[in-house]
C-alpha positions as MATLAB code, in Angstrom:
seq = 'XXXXXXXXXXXXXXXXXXXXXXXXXXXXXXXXXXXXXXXXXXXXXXXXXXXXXXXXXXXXXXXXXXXXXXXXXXXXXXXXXXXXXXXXXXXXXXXXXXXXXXXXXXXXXXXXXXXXXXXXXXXXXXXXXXXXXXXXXXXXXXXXXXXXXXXXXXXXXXXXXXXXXXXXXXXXXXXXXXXXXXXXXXXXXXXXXXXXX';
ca = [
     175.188  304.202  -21.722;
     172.979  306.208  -19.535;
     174.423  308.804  -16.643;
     172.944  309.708  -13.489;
     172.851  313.574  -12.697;
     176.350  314.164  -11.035;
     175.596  314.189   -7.002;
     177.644  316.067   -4.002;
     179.300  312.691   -2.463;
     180.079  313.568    1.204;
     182.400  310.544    2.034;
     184.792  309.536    5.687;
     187.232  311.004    3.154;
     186.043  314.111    2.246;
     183.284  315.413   -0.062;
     183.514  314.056   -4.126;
     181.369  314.456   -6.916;
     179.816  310.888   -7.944;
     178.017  309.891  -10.799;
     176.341  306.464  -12.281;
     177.217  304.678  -15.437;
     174.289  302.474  -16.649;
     176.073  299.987  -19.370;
     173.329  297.329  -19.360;
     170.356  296.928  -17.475;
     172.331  294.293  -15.033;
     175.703  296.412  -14.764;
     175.809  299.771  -13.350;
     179.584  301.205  -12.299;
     180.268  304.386   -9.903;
     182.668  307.236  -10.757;
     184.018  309.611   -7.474;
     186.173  311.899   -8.214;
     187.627  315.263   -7.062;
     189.177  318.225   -8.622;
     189.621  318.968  -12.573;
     189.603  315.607  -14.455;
     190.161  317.574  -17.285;
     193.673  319.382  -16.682;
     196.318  318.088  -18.779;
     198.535  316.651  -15.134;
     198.544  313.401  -15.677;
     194.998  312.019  -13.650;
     195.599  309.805  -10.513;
     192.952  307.158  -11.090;
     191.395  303.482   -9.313;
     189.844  301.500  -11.369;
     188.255  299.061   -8.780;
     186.031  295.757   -9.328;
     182.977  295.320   -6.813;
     183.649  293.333   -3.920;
     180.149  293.529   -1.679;
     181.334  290.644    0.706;
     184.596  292.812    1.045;
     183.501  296.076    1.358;
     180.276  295.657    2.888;
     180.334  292.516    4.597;
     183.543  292.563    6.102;
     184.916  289.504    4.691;
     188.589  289.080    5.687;
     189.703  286.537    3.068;
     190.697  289.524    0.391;
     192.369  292.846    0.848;
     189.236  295.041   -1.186;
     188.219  296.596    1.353;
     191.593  298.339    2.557;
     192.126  299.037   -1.428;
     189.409  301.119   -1.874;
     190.111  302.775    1.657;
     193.932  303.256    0.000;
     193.202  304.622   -2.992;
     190.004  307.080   -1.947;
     192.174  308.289    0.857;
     195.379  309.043   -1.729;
     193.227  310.781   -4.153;
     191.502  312.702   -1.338;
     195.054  313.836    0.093;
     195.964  314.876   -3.299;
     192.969  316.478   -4.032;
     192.755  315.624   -7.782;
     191.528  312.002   -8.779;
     188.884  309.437   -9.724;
     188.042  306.456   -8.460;
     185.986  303.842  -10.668;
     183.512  300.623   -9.391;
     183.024  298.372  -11.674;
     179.735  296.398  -10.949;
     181.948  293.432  -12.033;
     181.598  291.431   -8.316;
     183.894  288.200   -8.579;
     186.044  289.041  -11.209;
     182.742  289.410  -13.204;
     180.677  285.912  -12.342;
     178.628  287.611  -10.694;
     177.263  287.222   -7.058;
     175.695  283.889   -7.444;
     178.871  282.579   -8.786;
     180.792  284.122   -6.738;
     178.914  282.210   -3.077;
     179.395  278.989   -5.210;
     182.798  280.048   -5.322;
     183.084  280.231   -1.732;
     181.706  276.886   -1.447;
     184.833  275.360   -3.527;
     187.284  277.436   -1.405;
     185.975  276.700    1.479;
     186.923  273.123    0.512;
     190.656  273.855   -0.408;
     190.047  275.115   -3.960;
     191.970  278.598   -4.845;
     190.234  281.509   -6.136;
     191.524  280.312   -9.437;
     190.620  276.822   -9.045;
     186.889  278.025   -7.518;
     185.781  278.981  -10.783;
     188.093  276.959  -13.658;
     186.870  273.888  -11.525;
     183.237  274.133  -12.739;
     184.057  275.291  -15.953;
     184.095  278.814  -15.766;
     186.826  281.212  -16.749;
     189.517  282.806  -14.375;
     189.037  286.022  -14.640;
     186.156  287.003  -17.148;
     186.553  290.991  -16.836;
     187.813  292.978  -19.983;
     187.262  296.641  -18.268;
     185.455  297.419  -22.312;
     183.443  299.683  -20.186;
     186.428  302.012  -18.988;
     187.007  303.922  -22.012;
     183.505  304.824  -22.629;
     183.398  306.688  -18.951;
     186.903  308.608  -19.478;
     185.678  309.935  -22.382;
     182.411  311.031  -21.115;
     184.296  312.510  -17.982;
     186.330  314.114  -20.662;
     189.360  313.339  -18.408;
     192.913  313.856  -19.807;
     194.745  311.136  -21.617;
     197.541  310.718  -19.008;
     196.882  308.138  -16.010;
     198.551  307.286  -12.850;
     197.294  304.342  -12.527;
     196.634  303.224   -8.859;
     196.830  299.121   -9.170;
     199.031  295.945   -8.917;
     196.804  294.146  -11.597;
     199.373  294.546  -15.179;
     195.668  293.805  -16.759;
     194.480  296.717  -16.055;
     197.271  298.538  -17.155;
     196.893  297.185  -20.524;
     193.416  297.894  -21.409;
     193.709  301.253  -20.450;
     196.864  301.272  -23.121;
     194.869  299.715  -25.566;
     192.031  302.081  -25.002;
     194.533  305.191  -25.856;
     195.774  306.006  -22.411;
     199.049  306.833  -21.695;
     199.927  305.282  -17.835;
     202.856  307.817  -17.320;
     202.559  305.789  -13.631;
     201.631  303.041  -11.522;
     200.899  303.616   -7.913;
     201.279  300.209   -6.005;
     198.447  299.487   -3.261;
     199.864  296.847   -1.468;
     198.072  295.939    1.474;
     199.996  293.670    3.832;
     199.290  290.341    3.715;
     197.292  288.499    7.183;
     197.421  284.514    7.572;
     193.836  284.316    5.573;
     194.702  286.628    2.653;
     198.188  285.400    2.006;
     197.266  282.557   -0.084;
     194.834  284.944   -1.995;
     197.131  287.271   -2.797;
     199.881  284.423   -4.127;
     197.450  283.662   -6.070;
     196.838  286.645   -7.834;
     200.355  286.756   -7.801;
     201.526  283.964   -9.394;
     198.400  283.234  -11.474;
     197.350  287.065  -13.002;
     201.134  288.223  -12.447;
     199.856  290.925   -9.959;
     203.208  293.210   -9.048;
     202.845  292.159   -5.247;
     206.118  292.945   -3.137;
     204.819  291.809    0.230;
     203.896  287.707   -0.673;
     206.704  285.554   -1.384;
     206.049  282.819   -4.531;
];
């Protein structure tokens, strides 16, 4: 693993520190985070997969961009928390897969069906690269964890850290992200409150 210098982060949500986390030469994640990661209160923490066509694109068919506005904006009012991209676009295809993808659902497939139709796995992300980070962060042991995704919740329990919370980020559900998000829902088992099965 290599690790940038840590960098003054001055954000539409306030100023963070941000650092890089090289894990391969084709996967880099971001850590933001504010205030001391290293105080024993549980830490209020995103761990959030890349979603370029979502959060810089402006795609409208997923909710990824208001989640990362959700949870930067909570920590920011708190004052204490970190906030982790994972350069895992498309539930980790990859880009390339990920436009091929498109191509499926823009044909009626799901975002399921987009991938396990060409022989490709659901959901190949197993968030190994977590861990590693805390520790190097040297953040306390005790999460709030800010997700719907119950997969998330147990690597980080598998890792060694305690989720003494969850934080939902629910973002309410238009006419083209409703079937995405029953999806998730009924598929990966994502807690979602606001999509009916």
């Amino acid at each position: 693993m290599n690790v940038s210098s840590t960098a003054l982060f001055r954000s539409l949500y306030g100023d963070f520190s941000l650092a890089a986390f090289e894990m391969a030469p084709d996967r880099t994640h971001l850590a933001m985070w504010q205030g001391d990661l290293t105080s024993d209160e549980p830490l209020l923490t995103r761990v959030q997969s890349a979603c370029t066509t979502g959060t810089a694109l402006g795609a409208i068919i997923c909710e990824c961009r208001d989640q990362v506005a959700k949870a930067v904006s909570t920590i920011a009012k708190e004052g204490r928390g970190l906030f982790l991209y994972l350069d895992e676009e498309a539930r980790g295809h990859g880009m390339r897969e990920k436009v091929n993808g498109m191509v499926e659902m823009n044909h009626g497939a799901s975002t399921v069906t987009a991938y396990t139709g060409r022989g490709l796995p659901a959901d190949r992300r197993t968030y190994d690269d977590v861990a590693p980070i805390l520790a190097h962060l040297n953040t306390t042991k005790l999460l709030r964890a800010i997700t719907n995704n119950p997969a998330k919740i147990s690597a980080l329990s598998l890792s060694g850290y305690e989720i003494t919370e969850r934080v939902a980020i629910e973002v309410e559900p238009t006419e083209l992200t409703r079937d995405y998000l029953l999806t998730k829902k009924s598929d990966f088992g994502h807690l979602l409150t606001l999509v009916d099965n």
